[in-house]
Structures are given as structure tokens and as C-alpha cells.
C-alpha positions, 0 to 999 in steps of 0.5 A: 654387125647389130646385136638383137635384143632378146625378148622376154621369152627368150630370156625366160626359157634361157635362164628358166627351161632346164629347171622347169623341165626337171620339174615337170619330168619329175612329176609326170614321167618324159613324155608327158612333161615334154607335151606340158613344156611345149604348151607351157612355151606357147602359153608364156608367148600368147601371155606375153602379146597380151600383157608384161609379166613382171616376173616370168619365173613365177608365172611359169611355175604357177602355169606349169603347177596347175598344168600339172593338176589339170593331167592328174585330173585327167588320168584319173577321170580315164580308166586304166588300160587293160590289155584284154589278149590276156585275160580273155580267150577271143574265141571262148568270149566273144559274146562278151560284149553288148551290141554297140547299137543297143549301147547307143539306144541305151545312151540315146534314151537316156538323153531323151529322159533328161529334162531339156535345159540339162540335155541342151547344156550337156550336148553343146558342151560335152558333144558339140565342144561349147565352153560353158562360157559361150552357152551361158552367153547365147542364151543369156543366163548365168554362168553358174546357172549353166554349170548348175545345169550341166552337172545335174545332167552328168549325175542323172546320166551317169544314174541311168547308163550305171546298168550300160556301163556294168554290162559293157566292161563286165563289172558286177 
């Protein structure tokens, strides 16, 4: 019988899986941290194809430690769910909520209020799921001139939709 070697990535999850896991599940709760562990896993696997990781303990608490950050950063860019069957009768306030058509002209509107670079840059990136990266690159300039660019076009919308999104959940 040949005894197999075990690859890195063996060895790493044997010695380094239950520490991690307690980790994470600390920090976000099970669900989460069981999604964040499996990319972590494939992460460590892709990395490991491209270059030797002299110490893999430390490059998957450093992966994990910014994963972590990147949810907290998520969740708290979301609204927080609210169960509206309870706070609102259907039938007493069901002309609560604009019409979704007048919402999207709205949004189209605002869209056609931004200067073109910015419209551009916020379109590929946020709607049609370009990296920032690869628009800096197709149209030849630099990166932060495209950051620069996407942010301005997030402030002016965020300026203009300010009335839309008051109406649409009802905030005064």
C-alpha cells in the first residue's frame, strides 16, 4: 500500500479548521461563519495553485479577519428587515407605497441628470457588475480616476433619490 503525501491544504484545515471555525462562529453567528469558512477553504486552495504560503496559519486568520470586515461592512450598508404584517393593517394602508413605475422614472431621471463619465462608470460597475479595475482599463485611465468618478456619481444620486427613498419607506 503507498502512503499519499498530504498537500498543504490538507494539512492546514487538519491542524487549523477547529480554531478557525470557532473563530468565525464567534463573530458572526453559525450560518454565516459556516459560508465565510467554505470560501476561506477555496480561497486558501486558489492561493495555493498560484503561490507557496510559507505560513498558512497566519495567511487564514489574515484572510478570514478581513472576510469578517467585508460582512460587517455589508450588513451594515443593508436595511434592517422589518416585518411589516405587524405594523401595518394591508388593507387600511395599501396606498402606502408609490407606484413602482413612477419609482423607476424617478431613478431613470436622475441617471440622465448625471454627467456622462459618472453615469458611465456607475452603470458598468454597480448594474452591469464591472470591477472598477476593468473600466479604468477599457477606457484607458486611471484607476482613481474612475474610483473618483463612481463616487461622485453615488453622492449626486444618492442627492437626488433622497425625496424617492423618504417616500418609498415612508420616512419623514
Amino acid at each position: 500500500m503507498y502512503e499519499i503525501e498530504k498537500t498543504v491544504w490538507e494539512e492546514a484545515y487538519e491542524a487549523y479548521a477547529g480554531e478557525l471555525e470557532t473563530f468565525a462562529r464567534s463573530r458572526l453567528g453559525d450560518l454565516a461563519a459556516e459560508d465565510l469558512l467554505q470560501e476561506l477553504w477555496a480561497a486558501l486552495a486558489t492561493a495555493l495553485e498560484a503561490e507557496e504560503i510559507l505560513q498558512p496559519r497566519a495567511w487564514l486568520y489574515r484572510v478570514l479577519r478581513n472576510r469578517i470586515t467585508d460582512a460587517y461592512r455589508t450588513a451594515a450598508r443593508r436595511p434592517a428587515f422589518e416585518n411589516l404584517e405587524e405594523e401595518l393593517d394591508v388593507e387600511e394602508e395599501s396606498d402606502y407605497y408609490p407606484d413602482p413605475d413612477e419609482t423607476w422614472e424617478s431613478i431613470e431621471e436622475a441617471f440622465e441628470l448625471l454627467p456622462p463619465d459618472q453615469r458611465e462608470v456607475f452603470v458598468r460597475n454597480e448594474l452591469d457588475g464591472e470591477t472598477l479595475r476593468e473600466i479604468a482599463e477599457d477606457l484607458g485611465l486611471p484607476l482613481k480616476t474612475i474610483i473618483s468618478r463612481k463616487g461622485y456619481a453615488r453622492r449626486r444620486l444618492q442627492d437626488l433619490l433622497q425625496d424617492v427613498y423618504d417616500d418609498y419607506f415612508g420616512e419623514d
